[in-house]
N, C-alpha and C positions, 0 to 999 in steps of 0.2 A: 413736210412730214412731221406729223404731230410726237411730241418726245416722251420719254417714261413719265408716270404718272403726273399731271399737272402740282409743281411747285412741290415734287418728292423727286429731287435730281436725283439718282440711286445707283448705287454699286449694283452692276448689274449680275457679275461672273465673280461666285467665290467659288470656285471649284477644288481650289486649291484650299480651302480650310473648311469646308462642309464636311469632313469628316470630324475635324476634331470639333467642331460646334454644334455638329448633332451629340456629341460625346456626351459634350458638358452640358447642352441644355436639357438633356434626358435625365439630369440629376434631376426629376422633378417629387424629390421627398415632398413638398405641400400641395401634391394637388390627388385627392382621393378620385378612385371609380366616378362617383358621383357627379364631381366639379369637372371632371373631362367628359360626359354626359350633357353637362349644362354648356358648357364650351362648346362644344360640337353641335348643340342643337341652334346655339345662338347665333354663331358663325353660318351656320347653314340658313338661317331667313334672314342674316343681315345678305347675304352673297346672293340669295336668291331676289333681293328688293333691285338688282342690276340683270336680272335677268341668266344669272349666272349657277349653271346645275350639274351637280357633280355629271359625268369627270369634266372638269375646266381647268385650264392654266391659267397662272396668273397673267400671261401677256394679255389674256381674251377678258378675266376680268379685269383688268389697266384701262383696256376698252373703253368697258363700257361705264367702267366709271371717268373717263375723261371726256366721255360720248353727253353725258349730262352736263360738265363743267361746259363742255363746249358748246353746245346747246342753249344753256340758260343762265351762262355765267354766275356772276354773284347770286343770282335763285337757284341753279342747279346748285351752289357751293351751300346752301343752306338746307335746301332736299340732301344734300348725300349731308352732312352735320345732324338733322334730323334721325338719319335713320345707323349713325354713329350714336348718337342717344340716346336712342334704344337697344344698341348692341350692348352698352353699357349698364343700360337699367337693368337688361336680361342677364349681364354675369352679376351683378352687383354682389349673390352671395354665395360666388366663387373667392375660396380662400387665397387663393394667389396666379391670377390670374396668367403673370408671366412665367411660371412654370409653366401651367397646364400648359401652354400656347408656344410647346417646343417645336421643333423641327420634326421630330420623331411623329408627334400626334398629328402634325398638319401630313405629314404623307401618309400617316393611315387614316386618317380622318376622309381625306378627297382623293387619295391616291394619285398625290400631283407628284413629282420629283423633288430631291431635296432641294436644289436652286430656288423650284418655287415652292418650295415650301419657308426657304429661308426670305424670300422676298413677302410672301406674305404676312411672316412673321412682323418684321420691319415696319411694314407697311400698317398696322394692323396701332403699333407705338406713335408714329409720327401722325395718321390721321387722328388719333383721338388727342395729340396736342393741337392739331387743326383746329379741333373742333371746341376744344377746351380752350386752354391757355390759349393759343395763338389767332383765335376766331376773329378778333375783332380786329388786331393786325391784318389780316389777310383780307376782311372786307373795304378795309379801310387804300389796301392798297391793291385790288384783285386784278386789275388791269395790267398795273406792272410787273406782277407775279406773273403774271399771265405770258407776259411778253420776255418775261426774263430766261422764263422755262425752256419758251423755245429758241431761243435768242442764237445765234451763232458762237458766241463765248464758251454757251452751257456745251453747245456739242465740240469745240474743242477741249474742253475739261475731261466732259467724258470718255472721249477717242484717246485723250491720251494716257486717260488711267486704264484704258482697254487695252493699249497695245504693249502696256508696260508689266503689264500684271503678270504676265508669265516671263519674264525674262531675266529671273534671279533678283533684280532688285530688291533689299530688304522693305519689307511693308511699309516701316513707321513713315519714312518721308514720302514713300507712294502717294500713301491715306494724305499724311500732313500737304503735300504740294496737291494732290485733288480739290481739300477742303482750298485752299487758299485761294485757286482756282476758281472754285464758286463764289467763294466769298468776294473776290475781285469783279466776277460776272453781275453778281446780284446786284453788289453795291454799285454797278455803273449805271445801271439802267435806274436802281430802285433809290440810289443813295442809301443814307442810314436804316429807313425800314428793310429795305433789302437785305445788307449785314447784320440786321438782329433779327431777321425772320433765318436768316441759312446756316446761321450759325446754331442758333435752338432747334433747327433740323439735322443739322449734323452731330449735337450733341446728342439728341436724344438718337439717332440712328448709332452712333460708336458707343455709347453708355451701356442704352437696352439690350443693343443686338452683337457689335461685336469689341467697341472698349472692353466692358470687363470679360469679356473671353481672350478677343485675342494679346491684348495692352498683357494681362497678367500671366500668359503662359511667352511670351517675348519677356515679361520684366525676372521670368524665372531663367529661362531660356541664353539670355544674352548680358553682356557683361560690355560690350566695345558703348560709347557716348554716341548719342544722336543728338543734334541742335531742332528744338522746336521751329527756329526760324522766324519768332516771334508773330506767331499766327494769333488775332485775335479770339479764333474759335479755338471750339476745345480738346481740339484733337492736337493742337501746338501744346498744351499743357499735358496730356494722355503722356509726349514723348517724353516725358522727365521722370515716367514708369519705367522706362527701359536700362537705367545703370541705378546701382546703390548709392550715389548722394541723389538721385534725382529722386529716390523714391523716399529718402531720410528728407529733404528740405521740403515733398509736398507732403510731409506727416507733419511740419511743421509751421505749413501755412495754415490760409484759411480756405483755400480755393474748396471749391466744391467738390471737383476732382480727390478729396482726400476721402468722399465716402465709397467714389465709386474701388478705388484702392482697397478698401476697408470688405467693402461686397464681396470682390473677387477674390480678397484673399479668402474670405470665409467659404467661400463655392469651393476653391480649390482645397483648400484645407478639409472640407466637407468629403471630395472626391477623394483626398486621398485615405480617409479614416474608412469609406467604405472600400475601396480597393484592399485594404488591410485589415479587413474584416471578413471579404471573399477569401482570399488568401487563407486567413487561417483555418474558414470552414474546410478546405481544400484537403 
């Protein structure tokens, strides 16, 4: 059985934070009527180039976009890159793309559920590093991506981030032992391109979609130490968000990690000046 999207291992079930992530990606102060217009229309012929027309769920378009990887391999992976380049061309003057392309708009946009709406999201970040930055990694090693995806590793990663997600466990080591998980699967089969292809998928999956949401409402939230565990990816760094010298010593590095910090603080600081602004209209 072929697995979630080829070489996008994915958190499949957030159920448990789709509310507060539709919350906060709904702050979308930069994106006008207009640029949710061009979003919408663009999104609508990239989806329709897989054969995919509203109403659809994302499992049906997973399909068929892994219906062409599988088919045509490294030429389907550059048919669907093609037609990711044009998705791009077509927002190009959308002012900020990752607003408009909240949770909120993809359920009224296709009238999917928020789940899939939040996986589309995701998926929407990671394919355009695909197709961008990581293109030539992936062609270089598509076979083993390929193999890796579906490998038996990936499906005990995922099973066990599935059976653990509701049972009170705190998230931060969840996420951090999932990434590790992969990153151990990847690297066996792929060696080093493996661990530098899943780790710039995982980054950019906890960065985009849920690092700076969930990393900064846990780093306001929680006060007890979590051990990154010294995870090469960068969700082992994400964890030194969650107590105050973790969050004083990456103000003081260099990691990259100290913009996403920097983001989220501004987002929430953002929410809460308009929460206290409703309030006083009140």
């Amino acid at each position: 059985m072929m697995r979630e999207f080829k070489f996008v291992p994915g958190l499949a079930n957030f159920h448990n934070f789709l509310l507060i992530l539709s919350a906060i990606s709904s702050l979308s102060a930069d994106c006008s009527d207009t640029d949710q217009q061009i979003c919408y229309d663009c999104l609508n012929e990239y989806y329709g180039k897989f054969n995919a027309t509203p109403p659809f769920s994302y499992k049906s378009f997973n399909a068929a976009y892994n219906a062409v990887l599988d088919m045509r391999g490294v030429g389907g992976f550059d048919e669907s890159c093609r037609h990711e380049d044009e998705l791009l061309c077509c927002m190009k003057d959308v002012n900020s793309p990752s607003d408009c392309l909240s949770i909120d708009n993809f359920v009224a946009w296709f009238n999917v559920s928020q789940q899939d709406a939040a996986q589309f999201r995701q998926a929407y970040f990671v394919q355009k590093y695909q197709c961008k930055d990581g293109r030539q990694l992936i062609r270089g090693n598509f076979a083993c991506f390929h193999n890796a995806s579906n490998s038996s590793e990936v499906v005990i990663c995922e099973d066990a981030y599935r059976r653990r997600e509701f049972d009170g466990q705190d998230l931060c080591p969840l996420f951090n032992n999932y990434t590790l998980c992969m990153e151990m699967a990847y690297s066996d089969t792929c060696a080093d391109a493996g661990s530098e292809y899943i780790c710039n998928v995982e980054e950019i999956k906890f960065t985009e979609f849920l690092c700076i949401q969930i990393a900064c409402l846990i780093a306001v939230e929680r006060s007890d130490d979590v051990q990154s565990g010294g995870s090469a990816c960068v969700i082992g760094e994400v964890l030194l968000l969650t107590d105050e010298g973790g969050m004083a010593a990456l103000k003081q590095s260099s990691s990259p990690l100290v913009r996403v910090l920097q983001h989220c603080t501004a987002r929430l600081n953002e929410s809460m000046i308009e929460k206290s602004s409703s309030n006083g209209m009140e």
